[in-house]
C-alpha positions, 0 to 999 in steps of 0.5 A, spaced: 500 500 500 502 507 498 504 511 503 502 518 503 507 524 505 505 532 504 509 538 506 505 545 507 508 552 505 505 559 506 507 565 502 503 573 501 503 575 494 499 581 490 495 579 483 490 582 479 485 577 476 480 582 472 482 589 469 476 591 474 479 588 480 484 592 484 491 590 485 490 587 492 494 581 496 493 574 500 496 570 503 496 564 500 497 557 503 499 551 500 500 543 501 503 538 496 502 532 497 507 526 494 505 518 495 511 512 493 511 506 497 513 506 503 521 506 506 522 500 509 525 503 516 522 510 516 514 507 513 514 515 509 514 515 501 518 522 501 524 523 505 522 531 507 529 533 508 530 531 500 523 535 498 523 542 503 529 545 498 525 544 492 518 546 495 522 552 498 526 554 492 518 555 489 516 559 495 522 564 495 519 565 487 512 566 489 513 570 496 512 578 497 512 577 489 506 581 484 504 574 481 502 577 474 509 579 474 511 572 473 512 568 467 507 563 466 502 566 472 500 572 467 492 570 470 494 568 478 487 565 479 488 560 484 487 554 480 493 557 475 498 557 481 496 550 483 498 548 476 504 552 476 507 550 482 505 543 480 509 544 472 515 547 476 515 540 481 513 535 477 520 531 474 523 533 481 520 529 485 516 522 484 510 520 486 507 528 485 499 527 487 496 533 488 497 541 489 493 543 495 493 552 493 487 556 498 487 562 501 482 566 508 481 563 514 479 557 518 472 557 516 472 562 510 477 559 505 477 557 498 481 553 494 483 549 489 486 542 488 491 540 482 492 533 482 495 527 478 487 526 474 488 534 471 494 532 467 
């Protein structure tokens, strides 16, 4: 049976997403979620020392950043940067299952989820 590993990461951006909304900012949450079969020692299917400085190195593109300004992210909805930042960990980590992108608060939030079937 396939374990499931995932890492959150935060980052606070502005966009625009029509010509008639105002340039305004989130702060964005994220989850990427990886499965694989399971170590045999450790039970996870992704060694988080080996994902964090690809998930960061995404983060540090994405944060205090205008996302309109950002090649491939021309139209910043939540479901473009789903899919952005699954093409930018596609191919680096195996077993890529799904891009969890939301952002509000507990109770208030919206989101989208990016996952292997969207491909």
């Amino acid at each position: 049976m396939p374990a499931l590993t995932f890492r959150d990461f935060a980052f606070d951006a502005a966009h625009k997403t029509t010509p008639d909304t105002p340039l305004h900012g989130h702060s964005f949450k994220v989850r990427v979620v990886l499965t694989g079969e399971p170590h045999p020692i450790y039970g996870w299917s992704h060694d988080l020392l080996e994902v964090a400085p690809i998930l960061d190195s995404i983060r540090k593109q994405l944060d205090h950043s205008y996302l309109n300004d950002i090649d491939g992210l021309e139209m910043p909805t939540l479901e473009n940067v789903a899919r952005w930042i699954w093409d930018r960990i596609d191919g680096s980590l195996r077993g890529l299952e799904r891009v969890e992108v939301w952002r509000g608060t507990e109770g208030g939030a919206e989101g989208t989820i990016y996952s292997r079937g969207d491909r």
